[in-house]
Short mmCIF file of the C-alpha atoms (twelve columns), coordinates in Angstrom:
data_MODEL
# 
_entry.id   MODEL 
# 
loop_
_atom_site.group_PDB 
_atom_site.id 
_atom_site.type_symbol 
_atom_site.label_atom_id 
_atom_site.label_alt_id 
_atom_site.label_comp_id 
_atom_site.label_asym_id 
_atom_site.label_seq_id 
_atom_site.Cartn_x 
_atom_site.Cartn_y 
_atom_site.Cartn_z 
_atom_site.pdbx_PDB_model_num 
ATOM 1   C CA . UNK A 1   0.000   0.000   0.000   1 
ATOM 2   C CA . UNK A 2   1.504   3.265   -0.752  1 
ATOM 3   C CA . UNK A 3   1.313   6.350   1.976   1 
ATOM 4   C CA . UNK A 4   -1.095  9.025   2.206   1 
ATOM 5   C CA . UNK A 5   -0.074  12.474  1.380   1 
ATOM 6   C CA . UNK A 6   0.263   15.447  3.905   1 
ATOM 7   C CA . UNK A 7   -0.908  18.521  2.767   1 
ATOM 8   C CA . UNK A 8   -1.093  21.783  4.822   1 
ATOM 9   C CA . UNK A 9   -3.755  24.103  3.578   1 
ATOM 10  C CA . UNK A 10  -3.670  27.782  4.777   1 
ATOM 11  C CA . UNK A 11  -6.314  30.850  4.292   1 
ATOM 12  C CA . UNK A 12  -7.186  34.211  5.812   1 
ATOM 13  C CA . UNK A 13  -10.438 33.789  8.141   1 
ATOM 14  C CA . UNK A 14  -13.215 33.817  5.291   1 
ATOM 15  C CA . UNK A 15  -11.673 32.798  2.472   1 
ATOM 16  C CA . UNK A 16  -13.733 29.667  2.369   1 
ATOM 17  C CA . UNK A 17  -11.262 27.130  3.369   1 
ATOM 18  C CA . UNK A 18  -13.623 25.347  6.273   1 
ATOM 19  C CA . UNK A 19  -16.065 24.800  3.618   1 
ATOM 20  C CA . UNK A 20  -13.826 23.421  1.022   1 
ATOM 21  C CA . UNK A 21  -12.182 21.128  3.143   1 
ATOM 22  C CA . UNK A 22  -15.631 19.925  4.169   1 
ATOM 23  C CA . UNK A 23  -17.055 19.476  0.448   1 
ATOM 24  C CA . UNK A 24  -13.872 17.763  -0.393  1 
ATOM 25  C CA . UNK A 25  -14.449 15.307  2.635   1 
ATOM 26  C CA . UNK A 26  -18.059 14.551  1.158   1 
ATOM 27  C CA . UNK A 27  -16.928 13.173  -2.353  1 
ATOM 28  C CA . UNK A 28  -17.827 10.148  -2.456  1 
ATOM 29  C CA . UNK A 29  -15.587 8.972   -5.962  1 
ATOM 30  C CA . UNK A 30  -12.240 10.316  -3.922  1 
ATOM 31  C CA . UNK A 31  -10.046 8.330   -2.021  1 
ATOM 32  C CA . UNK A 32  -9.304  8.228   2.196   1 
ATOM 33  C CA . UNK A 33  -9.085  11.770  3.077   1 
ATOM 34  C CA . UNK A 34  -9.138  13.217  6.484   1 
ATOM 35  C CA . UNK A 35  -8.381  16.063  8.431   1 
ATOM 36  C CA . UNK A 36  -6.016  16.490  11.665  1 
ATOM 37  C CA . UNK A 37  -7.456  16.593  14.989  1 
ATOM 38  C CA . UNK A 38  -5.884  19.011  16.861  1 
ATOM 39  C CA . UNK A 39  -4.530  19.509  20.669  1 
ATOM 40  C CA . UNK A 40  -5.376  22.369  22.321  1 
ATOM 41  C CA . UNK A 41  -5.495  23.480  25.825  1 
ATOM 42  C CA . UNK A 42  -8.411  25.637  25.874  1 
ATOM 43  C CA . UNK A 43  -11.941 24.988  27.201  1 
ATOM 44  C CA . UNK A 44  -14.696 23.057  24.475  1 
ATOM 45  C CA . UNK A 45  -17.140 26.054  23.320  1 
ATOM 46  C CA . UNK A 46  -20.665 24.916  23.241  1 
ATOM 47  C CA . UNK A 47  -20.955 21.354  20.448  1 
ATOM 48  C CA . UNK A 48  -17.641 20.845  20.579  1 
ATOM 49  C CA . UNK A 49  -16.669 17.449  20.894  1 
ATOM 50  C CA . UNK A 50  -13.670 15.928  22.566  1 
ATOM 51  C CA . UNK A 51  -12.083 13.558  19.499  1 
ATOM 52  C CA . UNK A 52  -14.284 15.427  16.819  1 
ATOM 53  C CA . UNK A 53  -13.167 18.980  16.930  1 
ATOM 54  C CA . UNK A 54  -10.158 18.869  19.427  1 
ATOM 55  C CA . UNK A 55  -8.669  16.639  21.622  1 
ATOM 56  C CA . UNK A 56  -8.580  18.657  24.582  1 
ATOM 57  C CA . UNK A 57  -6.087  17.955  27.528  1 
ATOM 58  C CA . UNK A 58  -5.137  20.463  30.034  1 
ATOM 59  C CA . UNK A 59  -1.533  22.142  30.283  1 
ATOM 60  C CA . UNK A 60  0.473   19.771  32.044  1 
ATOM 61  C CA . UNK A 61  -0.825  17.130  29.539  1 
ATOM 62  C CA . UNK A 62  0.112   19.294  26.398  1 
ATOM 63  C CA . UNK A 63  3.649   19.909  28.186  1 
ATOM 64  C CA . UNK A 64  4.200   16.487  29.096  1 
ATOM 65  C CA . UNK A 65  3.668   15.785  25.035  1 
ATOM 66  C CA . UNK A 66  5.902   18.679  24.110  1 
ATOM 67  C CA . UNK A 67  8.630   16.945  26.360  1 
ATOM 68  C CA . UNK A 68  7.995   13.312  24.529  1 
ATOM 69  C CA . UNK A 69  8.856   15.649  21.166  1 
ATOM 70  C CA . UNK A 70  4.735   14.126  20.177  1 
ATOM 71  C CA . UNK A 71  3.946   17.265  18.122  1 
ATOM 72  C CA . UNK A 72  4.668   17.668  14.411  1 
ATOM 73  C CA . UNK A 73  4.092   21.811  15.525  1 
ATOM 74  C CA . UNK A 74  2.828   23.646  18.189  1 
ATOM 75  C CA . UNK A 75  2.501   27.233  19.290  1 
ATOM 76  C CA . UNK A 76  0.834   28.865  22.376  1 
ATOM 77  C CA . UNK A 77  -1.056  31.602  20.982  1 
ATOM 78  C CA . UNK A 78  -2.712  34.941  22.971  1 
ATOM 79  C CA . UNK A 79  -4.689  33.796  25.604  1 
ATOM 80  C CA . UNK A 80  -1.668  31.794  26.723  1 
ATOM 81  C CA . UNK A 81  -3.191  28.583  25.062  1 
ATOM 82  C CA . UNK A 82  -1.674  25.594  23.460  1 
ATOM 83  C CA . UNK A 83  -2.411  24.199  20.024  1 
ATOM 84  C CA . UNK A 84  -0.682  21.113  18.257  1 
ATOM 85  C CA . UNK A 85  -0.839  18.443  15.791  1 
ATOM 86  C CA . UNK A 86  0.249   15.075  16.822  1 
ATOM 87  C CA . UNK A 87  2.748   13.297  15.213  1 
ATOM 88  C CA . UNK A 88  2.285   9.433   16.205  1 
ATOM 89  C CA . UNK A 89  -1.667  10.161  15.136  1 
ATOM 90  C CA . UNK A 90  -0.104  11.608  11.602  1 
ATOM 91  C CA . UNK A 91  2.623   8.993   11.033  1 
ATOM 92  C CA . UNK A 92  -0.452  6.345   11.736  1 
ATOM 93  C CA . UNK A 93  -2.922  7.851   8.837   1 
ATOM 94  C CA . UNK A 94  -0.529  8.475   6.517   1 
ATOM 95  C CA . UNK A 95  0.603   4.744   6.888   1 
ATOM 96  C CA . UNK A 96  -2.735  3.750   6.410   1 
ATOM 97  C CA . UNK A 97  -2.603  5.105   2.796   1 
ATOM 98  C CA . UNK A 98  -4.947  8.015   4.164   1 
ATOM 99  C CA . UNK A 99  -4.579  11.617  3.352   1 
ATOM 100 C CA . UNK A 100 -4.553  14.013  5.648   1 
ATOM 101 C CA . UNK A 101 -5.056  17.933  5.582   1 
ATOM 102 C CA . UNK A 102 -3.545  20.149  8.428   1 
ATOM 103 C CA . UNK A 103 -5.998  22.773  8.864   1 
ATOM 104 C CA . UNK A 104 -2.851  25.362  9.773   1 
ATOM 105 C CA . UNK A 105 -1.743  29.043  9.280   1 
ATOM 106 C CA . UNK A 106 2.053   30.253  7.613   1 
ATOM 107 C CA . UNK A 107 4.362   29.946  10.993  1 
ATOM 108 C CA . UNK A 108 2.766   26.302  11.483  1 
ATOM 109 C CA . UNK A 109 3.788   25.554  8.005   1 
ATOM 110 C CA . UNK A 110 6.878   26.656  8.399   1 
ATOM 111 C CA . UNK A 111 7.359   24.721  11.501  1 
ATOM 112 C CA . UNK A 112 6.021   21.661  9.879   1 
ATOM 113 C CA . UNK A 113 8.196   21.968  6.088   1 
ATOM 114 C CA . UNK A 114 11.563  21.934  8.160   1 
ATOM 115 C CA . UNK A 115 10.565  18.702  9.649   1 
ATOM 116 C CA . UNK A 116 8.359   17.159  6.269   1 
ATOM 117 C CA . UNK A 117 10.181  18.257  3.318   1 
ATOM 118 C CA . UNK A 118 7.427   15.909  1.264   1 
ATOM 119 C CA . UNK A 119 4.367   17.886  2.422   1 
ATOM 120 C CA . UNK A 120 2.594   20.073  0.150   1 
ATOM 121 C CA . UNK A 121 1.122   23.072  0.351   1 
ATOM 122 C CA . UNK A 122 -1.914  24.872  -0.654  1 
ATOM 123 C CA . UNK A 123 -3.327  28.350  0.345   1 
ATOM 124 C CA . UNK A 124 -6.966  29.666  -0.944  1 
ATOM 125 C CA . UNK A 125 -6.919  33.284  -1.714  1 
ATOM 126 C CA . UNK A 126 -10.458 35.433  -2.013  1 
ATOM 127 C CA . UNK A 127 -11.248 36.884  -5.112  1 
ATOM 128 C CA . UNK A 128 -11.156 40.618  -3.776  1 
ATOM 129 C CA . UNK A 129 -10.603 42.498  0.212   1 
ATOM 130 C CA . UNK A 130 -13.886 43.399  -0.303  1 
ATOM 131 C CA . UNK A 131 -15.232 39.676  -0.982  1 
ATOM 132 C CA . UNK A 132 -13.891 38.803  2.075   1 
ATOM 133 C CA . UNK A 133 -15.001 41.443  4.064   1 
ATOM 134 C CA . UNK A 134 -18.561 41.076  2.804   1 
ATOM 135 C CA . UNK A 135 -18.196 36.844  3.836   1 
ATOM 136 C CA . UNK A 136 -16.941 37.724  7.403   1 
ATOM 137 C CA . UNK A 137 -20.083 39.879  7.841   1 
ATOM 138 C CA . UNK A 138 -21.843 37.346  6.072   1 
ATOM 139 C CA . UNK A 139 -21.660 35.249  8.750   1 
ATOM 140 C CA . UNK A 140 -23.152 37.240  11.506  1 
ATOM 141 C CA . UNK A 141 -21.276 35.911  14.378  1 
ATOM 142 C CA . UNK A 142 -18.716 38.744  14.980  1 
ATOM 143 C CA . UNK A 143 -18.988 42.579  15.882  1 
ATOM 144 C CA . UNK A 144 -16.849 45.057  14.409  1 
ATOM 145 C CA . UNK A 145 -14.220 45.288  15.973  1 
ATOM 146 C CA . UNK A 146 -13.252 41.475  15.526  1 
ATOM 147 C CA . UNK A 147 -14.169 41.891  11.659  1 
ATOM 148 C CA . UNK A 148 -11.813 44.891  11.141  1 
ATOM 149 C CA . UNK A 149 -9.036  42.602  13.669  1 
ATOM 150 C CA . UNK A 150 -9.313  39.923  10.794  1 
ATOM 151 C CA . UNK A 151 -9.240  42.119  8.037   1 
ATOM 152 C CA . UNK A 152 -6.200  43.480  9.717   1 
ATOM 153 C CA . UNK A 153 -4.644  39.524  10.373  1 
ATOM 154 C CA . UNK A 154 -5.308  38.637  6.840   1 
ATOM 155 C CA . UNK A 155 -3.187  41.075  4.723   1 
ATOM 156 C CA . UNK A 156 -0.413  39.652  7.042   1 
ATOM 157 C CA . UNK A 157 -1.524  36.101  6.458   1 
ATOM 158 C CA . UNK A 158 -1.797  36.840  2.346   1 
ATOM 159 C CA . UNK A 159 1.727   38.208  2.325   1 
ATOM 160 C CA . UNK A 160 3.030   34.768  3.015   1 
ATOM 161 C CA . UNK A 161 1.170   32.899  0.216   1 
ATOM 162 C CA . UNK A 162 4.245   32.478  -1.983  1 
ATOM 163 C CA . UNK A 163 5.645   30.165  0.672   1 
ATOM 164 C CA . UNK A 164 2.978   27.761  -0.685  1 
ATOM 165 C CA . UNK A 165 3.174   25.023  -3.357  1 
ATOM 166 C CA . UNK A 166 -0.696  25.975  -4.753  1 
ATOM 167 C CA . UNK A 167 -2.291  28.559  -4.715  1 
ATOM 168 C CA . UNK A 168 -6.770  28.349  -5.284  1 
ATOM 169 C CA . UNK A 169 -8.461  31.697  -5.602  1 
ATOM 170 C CA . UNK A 170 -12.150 31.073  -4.596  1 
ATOM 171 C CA . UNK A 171 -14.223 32.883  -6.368  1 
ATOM 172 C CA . UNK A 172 -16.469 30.595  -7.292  1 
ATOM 173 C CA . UNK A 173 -16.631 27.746  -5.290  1 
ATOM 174 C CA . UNK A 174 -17.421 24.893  -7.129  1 
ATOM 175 C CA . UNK A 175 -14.502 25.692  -9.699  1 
ATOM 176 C CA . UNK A 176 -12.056 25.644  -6.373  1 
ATOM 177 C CA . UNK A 177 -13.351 22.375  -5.105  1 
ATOM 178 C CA . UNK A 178 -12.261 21.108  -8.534  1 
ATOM 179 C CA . UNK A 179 -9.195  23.069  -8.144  1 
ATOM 180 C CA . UNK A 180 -8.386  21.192  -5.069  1 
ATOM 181 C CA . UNK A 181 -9.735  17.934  -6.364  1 
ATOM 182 C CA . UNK A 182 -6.968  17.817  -9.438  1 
ATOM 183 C CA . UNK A 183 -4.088  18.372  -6.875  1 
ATOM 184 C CA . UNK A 184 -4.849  15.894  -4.949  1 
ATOM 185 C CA . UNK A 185 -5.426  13.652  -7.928  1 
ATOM 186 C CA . UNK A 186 -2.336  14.969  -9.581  1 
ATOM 187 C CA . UNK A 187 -0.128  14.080  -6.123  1 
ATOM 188 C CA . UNK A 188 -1.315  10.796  -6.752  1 
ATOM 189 C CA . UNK A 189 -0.509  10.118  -10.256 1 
ATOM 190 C CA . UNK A 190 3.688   11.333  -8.973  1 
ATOM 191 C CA . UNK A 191 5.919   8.259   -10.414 1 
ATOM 192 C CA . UNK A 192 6.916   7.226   -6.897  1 
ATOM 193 C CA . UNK A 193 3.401   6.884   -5.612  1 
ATOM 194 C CA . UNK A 194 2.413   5.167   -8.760  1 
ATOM 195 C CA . UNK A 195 5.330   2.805   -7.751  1 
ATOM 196 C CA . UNK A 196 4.196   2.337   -4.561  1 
ATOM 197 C CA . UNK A 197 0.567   1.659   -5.545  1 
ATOM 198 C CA . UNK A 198 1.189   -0.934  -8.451  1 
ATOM 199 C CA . UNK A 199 4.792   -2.323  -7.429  1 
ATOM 200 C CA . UNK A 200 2.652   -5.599  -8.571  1 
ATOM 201 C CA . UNK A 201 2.048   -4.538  -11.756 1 
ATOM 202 C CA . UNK A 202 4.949   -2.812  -12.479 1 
ATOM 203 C CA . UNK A 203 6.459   -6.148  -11.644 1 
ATOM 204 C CA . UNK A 204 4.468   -8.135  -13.957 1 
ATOM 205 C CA . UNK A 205 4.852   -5.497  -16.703 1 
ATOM 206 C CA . UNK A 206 8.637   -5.578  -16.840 1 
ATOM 207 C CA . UNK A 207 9.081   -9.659  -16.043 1 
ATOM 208 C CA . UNK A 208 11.218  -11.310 -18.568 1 
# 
């Protein structure tokens, strides 16, 4: 069986990337796809589910992992919480010829490049500041002052996209689901996955 692919896929708040990911997870033609689970040390907001959305563990647990060198990155962020993606829970999908999509901003994908040279990356852009504006109002759940905070956050997070290996503008949204669809296909059809995937074949095919 040949491994899963890692991909990291980064996005200013409202750019659509939640909702991508989600469609993506729906198709029911594609192949194992998942999305990293998360540590974090902060408290579950109402629906959250322990497993689902995070695995939540106080801060001597996250610590004690930090120490055992269990996280693939981490960062405490302000509020003084943790967040982290485990590595042994990673290592285990990928193995399992799953692929798996590390919801993560630019300094976690830095973090996580120096240590997986073979992940690739993929940031969704908006079609226009004022797109994304109108999508973060759109949604109805933040005042003013947090919309003009993430308006703010997301120049800075839109400076970094040439870090990334693809870039998806989502204007239209069922063009970028296809957008993402073909890279992921197109990261499977790569020679040594192919090799991986029908070392039987390939076997057969070049048998004296």
């Amino acid at each position: 069986m040949a491994q899963g692919n890692l991909y990291i896929i980064s996005a200013p708040s409202g750019a659509g990337k939640s909702s991508l990911i989600n469609a993506l997870l729906k198709e029911k033609n594609m192949h194992s796809m998942m999305v990293s689970v998360s540590h974090t040390t902060r408290n579950p907001r109402p629906g959250e589910v322990d497993g689902v959305h995070y695995h939540f563990v106080s801060v001597e647990e996250f610590e004690a992992l930090i120490e055992k060198g269990a996280f693939l990155e981490y960062a405490k962020v302000f509020g003084g919480n943790y967040y982290g993606t485990s590595l042994p829970a990673i290592e285990k999908n990928l193995a399992e010829g799953i692929d798996v999509f590390l919801d993560i901003d630019w300094q976690g994908a830095r973090q996580i490049r120096e240590k997986v040279p073979s992940v690739q990356s993929i940031f969704i852009l908006p079609p226009s500041v004022g797109e994304l504006e109108n999508r973060l109002r759109g949604r109805g759940q933040d005042s003013e002052e947090v919309i003009a905070d993430r308006m703010t956050k997301a120049v800075d997070e839109i400076s970094h996209y040439n870090e990334y290996d693809y870039v998806i503008v989502n204007a239209d949204f069922d063009v970028a689901l296809q957008d993402l669809k073909t890279i992921l296909q197109a990261e499977r059809l790569r020679c040594g996955y192919q090799q991986k995937q029908n070392a039987q074949l390939l076997d057969q095919l070049l048998a004296k």
